[in-house]
C-alpha positions in Angstrom: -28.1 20.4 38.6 -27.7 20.6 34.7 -25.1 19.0 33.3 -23.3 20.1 30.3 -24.4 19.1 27.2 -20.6 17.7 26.2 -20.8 15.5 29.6 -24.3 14.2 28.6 -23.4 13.5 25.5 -19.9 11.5 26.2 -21.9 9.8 28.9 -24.5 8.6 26.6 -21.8 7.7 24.7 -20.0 5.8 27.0 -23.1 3.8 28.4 -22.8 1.2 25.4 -19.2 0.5 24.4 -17.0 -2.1 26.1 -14.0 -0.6 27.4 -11.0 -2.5 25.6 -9.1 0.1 24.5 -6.2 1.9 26.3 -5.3 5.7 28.0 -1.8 6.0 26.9 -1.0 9.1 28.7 -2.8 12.3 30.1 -1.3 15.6 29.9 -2.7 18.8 31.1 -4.2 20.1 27.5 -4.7 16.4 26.3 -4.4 12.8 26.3 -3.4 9.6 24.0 -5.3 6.4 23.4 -4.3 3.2 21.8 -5.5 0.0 20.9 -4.6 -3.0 19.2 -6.9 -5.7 17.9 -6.4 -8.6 15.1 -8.9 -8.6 11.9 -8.8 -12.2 9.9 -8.1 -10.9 6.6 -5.1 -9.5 4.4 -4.1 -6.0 5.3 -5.7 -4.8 2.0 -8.8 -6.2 2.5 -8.9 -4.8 6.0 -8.5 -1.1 4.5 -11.1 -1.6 1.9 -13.4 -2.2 5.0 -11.6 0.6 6.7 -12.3 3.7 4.3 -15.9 1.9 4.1 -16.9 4.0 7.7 -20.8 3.6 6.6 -20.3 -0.4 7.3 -18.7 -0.1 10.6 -19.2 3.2 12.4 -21.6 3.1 15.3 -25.2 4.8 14.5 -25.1 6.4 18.0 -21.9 7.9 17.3 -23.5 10.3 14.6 -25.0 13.4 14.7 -27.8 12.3 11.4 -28.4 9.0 13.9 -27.4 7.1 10.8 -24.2 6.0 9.7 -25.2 5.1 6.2 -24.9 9.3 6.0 -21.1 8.8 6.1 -18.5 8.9 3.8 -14.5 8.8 3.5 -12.9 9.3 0.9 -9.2 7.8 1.4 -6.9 10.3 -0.5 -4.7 13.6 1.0 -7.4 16.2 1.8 -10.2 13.5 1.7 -13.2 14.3 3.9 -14.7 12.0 6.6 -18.0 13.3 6.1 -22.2 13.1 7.6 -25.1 14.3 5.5 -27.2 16.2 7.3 -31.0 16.9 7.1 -32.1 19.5 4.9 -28.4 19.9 3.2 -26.5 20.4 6.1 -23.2 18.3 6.7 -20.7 17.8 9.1 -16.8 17.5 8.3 -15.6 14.7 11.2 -12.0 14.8 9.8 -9.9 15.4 7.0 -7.6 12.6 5.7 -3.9 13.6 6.2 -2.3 10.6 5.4 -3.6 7.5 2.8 -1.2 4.6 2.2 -3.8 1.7 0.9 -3.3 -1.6 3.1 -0.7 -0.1 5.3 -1.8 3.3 7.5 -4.8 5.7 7.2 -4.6 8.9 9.2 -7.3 11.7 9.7 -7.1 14.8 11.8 -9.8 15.8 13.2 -11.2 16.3 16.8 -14.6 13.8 17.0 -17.9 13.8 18.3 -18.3 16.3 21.4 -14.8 17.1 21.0 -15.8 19.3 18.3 -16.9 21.8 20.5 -13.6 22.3 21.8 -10.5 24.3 20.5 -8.5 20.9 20.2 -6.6 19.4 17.3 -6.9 15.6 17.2 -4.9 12.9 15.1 -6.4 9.7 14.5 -4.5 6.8 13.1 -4.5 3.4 12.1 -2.0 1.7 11.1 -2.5 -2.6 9.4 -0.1 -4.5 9.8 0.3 -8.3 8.6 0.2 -10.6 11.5 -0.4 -14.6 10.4 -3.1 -15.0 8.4 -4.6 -11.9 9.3 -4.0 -8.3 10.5 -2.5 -6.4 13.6 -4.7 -3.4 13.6 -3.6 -0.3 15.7 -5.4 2.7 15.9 -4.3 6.0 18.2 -5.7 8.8 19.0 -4.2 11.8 20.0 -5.8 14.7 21.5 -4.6 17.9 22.3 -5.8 21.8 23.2 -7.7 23.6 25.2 -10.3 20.9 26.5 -13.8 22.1 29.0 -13.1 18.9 30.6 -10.1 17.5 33.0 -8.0 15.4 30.7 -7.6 12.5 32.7 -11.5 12.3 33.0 -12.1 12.8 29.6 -9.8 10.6 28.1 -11.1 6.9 29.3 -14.4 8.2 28.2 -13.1 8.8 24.2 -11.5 5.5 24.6 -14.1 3.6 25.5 -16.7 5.4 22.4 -13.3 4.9 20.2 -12.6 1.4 21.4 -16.2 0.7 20.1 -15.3 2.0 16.5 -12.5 0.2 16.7 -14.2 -3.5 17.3 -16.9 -2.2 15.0 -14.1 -2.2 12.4 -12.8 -5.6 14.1 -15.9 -7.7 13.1 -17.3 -5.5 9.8 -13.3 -6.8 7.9 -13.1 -9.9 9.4 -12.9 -10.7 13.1 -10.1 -11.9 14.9 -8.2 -14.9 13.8 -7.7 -17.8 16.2 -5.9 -17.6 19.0 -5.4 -13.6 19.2 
């Protein structure tokens, strides 16, 4: 039996990221995921590292195989961005919403998702916390999706919840006792 392609790439996606991240909800054209984790560093240092995707983003979450191909830039209309070989590129997202040390938001459906007539929202919010920062970032999926929702959506929060620790350790890790 062949399997998809979108199946065997979430799969291979899934195979090497922890699952710490939560599936909000699941609805028939879509799903929400959230998760929280705590960086030890201001909230402004935190975005610097944020819109810095080349530092933190997960190689085997990138169509080029590198993430040093990948730029944001953090301003309304901004494009998350991968060079391709031989001049070809890939728009991930488009930044919606850019408040420096406070909220980034991108729309824009990732990865495999692509492929399918979904919009996305991604969002992560800073907030300070301590000595360091409350990081939240959701995900919000919605549209007609090639795979059941509530099957789809623990595998994008697993791949997501990898960015999301990714982005954990590259501003700072998490403070003590969080």
């Amino acid at each position: 039996m062949k399997l998809p392609l979108t199946l065997v790439v979430i799969g291979a996606l899934i195979i090497a990221s922890p699952s710490v991240a939560e599936v909000r909800e699941t609805q028939q054209n879509g799903f929400t995921i959230e998760t929280t984790v705590m960086a030890d560093a201001s909230p402004a240092a935190v975005y610097r590292k944020l819109v810095k995707v080349a530092g933190w983003w997960d190689h085997a979450h990138t169509w080029s195989g590198s993430a040093g191909n990948l730029r944001l830039w953090p301003e309304a209309g901004g494009c998350f961005c991968e060079k391709l070989a031989h001049n070809g590129s890939v728009e991930h997202a488009r930044v919606i919403f850019a408040q420096p040390g406070k909220m980034l938001r991108l729309e824009g459906a990732l990865g495999p998702l692509q492929d399918m007539a979904v919009s996305a929202v991604l969002t992560f919010s800073l907030a300070p916390d301590g000595s360091g920062t409350r990081i939240k970032m959701t995900y919000r999926v919605a549209g007609s999706l090639t795979m059941d929702p509530a099957k789809l959506a623990p595998l994008v929060d697993q791949v997501m919840a990898t960015q999301l620790g990714r982005l954990r350790s590259f501003a700072g890790g998490a403070p003590p006792g969080h």
